[in-house]
N, C-alpha and C positions, 0 to 999 in steps of 0.2 A: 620771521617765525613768531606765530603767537607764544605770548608768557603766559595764557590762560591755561586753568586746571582742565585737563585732557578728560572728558567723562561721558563714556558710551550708557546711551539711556534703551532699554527694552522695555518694550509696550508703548511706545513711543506717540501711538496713534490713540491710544486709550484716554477715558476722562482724568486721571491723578495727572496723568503727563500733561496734560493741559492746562494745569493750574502753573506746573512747575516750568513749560516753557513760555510763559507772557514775561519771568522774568529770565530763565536760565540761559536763553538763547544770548544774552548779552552777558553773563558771571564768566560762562565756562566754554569751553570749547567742544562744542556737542557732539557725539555721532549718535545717527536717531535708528534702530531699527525694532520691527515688530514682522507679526505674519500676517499684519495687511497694512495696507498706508494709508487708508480715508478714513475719519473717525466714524462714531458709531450715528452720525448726521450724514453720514459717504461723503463728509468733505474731504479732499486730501490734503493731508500734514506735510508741509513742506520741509525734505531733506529727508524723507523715510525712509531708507532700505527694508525692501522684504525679504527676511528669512524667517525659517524654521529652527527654534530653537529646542523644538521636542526629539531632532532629530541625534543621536548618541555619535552619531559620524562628525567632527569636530571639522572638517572642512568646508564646509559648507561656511560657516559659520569666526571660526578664528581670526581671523585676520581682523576681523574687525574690532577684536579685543589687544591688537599687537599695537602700542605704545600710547596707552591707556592708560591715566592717572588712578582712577576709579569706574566702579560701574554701580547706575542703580536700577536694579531688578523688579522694575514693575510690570512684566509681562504676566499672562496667565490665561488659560484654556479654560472658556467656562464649560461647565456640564449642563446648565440649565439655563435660558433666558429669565428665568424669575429671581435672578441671584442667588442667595446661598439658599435660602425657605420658598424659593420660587416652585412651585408642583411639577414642571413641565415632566422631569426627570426626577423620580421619588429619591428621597435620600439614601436607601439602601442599595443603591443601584449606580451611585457615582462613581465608586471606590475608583475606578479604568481610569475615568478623567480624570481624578485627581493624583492617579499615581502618576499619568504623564507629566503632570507639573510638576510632582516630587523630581522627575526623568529631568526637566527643563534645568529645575534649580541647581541639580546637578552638573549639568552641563555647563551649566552658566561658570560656577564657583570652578571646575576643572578646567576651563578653557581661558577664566581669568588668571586660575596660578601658574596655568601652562604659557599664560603670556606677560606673565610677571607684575601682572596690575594689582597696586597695593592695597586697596581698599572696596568693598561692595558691601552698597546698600542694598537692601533685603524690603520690598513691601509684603511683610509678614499678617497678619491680624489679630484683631481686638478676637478672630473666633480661635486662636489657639489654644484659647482657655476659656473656652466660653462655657463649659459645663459647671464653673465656678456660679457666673451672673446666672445660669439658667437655676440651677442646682439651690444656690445658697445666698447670694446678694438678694434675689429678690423673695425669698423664704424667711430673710433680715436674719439668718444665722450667720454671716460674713459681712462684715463694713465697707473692703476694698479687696482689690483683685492685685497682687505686688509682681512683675516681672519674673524673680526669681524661683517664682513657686511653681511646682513642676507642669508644663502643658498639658493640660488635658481640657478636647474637646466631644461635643455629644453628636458630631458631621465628620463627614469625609472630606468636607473643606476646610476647617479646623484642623482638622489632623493632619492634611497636608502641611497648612502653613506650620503647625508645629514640627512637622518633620522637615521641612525649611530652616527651623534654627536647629536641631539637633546636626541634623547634617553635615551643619554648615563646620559646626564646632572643630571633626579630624583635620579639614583645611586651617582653621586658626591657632591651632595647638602645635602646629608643627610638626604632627607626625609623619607629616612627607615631606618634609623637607624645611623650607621656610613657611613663616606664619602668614597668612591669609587674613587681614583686618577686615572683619564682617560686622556688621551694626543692622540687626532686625529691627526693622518699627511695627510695631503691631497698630495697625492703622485703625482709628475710631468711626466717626461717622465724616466722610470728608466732603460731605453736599450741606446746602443752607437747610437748617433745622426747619423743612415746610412744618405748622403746625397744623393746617390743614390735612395732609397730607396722611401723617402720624395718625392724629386722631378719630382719622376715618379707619386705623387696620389696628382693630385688636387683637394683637399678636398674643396667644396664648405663652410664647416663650417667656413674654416681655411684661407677663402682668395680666394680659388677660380683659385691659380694657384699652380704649382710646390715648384715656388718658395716661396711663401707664405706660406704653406706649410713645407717647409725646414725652414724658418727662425720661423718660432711657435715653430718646435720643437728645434731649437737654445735656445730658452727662456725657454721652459719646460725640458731641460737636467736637469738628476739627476745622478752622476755619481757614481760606485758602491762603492766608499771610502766614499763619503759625505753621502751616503743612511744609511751604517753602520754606521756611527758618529754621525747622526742624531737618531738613534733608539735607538742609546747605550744612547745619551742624556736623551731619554725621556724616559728609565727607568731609571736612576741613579741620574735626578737633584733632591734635596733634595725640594726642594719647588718648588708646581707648583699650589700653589695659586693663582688665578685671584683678583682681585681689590674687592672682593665682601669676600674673604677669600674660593671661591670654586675650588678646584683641578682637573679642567674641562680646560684644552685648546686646542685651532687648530689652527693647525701651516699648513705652506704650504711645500713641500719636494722636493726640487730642490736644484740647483748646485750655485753657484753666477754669475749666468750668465748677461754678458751684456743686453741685449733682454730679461728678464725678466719681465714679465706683471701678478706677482703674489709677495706679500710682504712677505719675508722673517719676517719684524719687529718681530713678537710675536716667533720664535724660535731664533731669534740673542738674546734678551731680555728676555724671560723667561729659557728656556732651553740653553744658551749660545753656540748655535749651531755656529761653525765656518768655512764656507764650504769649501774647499781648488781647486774648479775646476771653469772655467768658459768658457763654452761652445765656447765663443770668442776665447781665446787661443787655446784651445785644442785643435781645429780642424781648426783654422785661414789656413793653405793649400786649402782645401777642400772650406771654405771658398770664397776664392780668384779666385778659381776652379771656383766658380758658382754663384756667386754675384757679380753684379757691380751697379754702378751708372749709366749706363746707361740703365740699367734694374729694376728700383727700386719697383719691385711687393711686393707688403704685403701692407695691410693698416694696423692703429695702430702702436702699440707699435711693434709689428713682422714685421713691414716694416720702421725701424728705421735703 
């Protein structure tokens, strides 16, 4: 019998999962399942079960959560091929998809405490409170975006993930019975900082030019060693008690990056996450490539 930490992974087939299985496949003792098994290349992910986790009938689905260390929850139904700001599907018009996924998260957290499994990671995101960076970091009326301060986003994909940790909370507090240890990461940007890429889309959310643009996602890297070190954290810290004695926290999932306009504090100090990349170095060529001081576009904290 394996001694490895038992840990059903959802979305299994997806890009995050992919970072985390080159190494998770040998830490822990996996069960992989999502609602398709070939990634988004239609390769197939070896060890996939397809299920439906949108579906509220827990049979389908239970078993596979029955004698379960942990789980981490990176499944999710998009509503548009263009990601969050992608046009395909206007943003007013999501709210359906993303209530299913609110329906998923549920599902997930009742079907983990109906199976006694002590711990579930949450891939939560940096949009839970993005009305903050949209709003006020890049307006340079706010310095940093803190965990604690209350979610609010300007999408219905935002709001879901923020409805993701509220959620989650009656499960960790005990009101049904035993506590539910849940740890949301509010995940950054978890792909290589193209600078190409960046500087060609001048995202009005984000500044409004190239460059502003390019330097957001300087401060939102998350690089794929820290992504994996961060999720091994947040199943393995032994205490993840909050001030209040609840097993409920959200952390933010980034790199240590210079240009950072998201607090790290609550995963340096609760989960002793230690990130080992900083988007400043890493790509400091690129860098130098395409930013100067005589062009200093970005406002905020991303035009620092």
């Amino acid at each position: 019998m394996s001694d490895k930490v038992k840990v059903l992974l959802t979305g299994a087939s997806g890009y995050i999962a992919s970072q985390m299985l080159k190494t998770y496949r040998d830490r822990y003792d996996l069960t992989l399942i999502d609602a398709v098994s070939n990634d988004a290349q239609g390769n197939p992910v070896d060890g996939v079960q397809v299920v439906d986790l949108i579906d509220p009938d827990q049979s389908g689905y239970q078993s596979h959560f029955e004698g379960q260390d942990a789980v981490i929850h990176l499944a999710y139904k998009r509503s548009s091929p263009g990601g969050v700001y992608g046009d395909a599907v206007p943003q007013i018009d999501r709210f359906a998809t993303e209530l299913e996924n609110v329906q998923m998260a549920n599902n997930v957290y009742r079907a983990a405490y109906d199976a006694g499994v002590k711990r579930v990671v949450v891939a939560s995101s940096n949009h839970a409170a993005d009305w903050y960076e949209h709003a006020l970091i890049h307006n340079r009326t706010k310095e940093m975006v803190f965990p604690e301060e209350m979610p609010l986003s300007d999408n219905f994909y935002g709001w879901a993930k923020a409805a993701y940790e509220l959620l989650a909370h009656p499960y960790a507090c005990g009101a049904f019975g035993r506590k539910l240890e849940i740890v949301q990461v509010r995940i950054g940007n978890p792909r290589e900082t193209d600078a190409d890429a960046l500087l060609a889309n001048p995202d009005p959310l984000h500044g409004g030019t190239g460059q502003s643009t390019y330097k957001r996602g300087l401060g939102a890297h998350f690089s794929e060693r820290d992504l994996r070190q961060l999720f091994i954290k947040a199943i393995e810290t032994p205490n993840i008690e909050n001030e209040h004695g609840v097993p409920w926290q959200v952390v933010y999932g980034i790199s240590n990056n210079t240009r950072a306009f998201w607090s790290l504090e609550s995963a340096r100090r609760v989960l002793g996450y230690e990130p080992e990349d900083d988007s400043e170095l890493k790509f400091t060529d690129r860098i130098m490539q395409n930013l100067t001081v005589d062009d200093p576009a970005g406002p905020g904290k991303v035009g620092a």
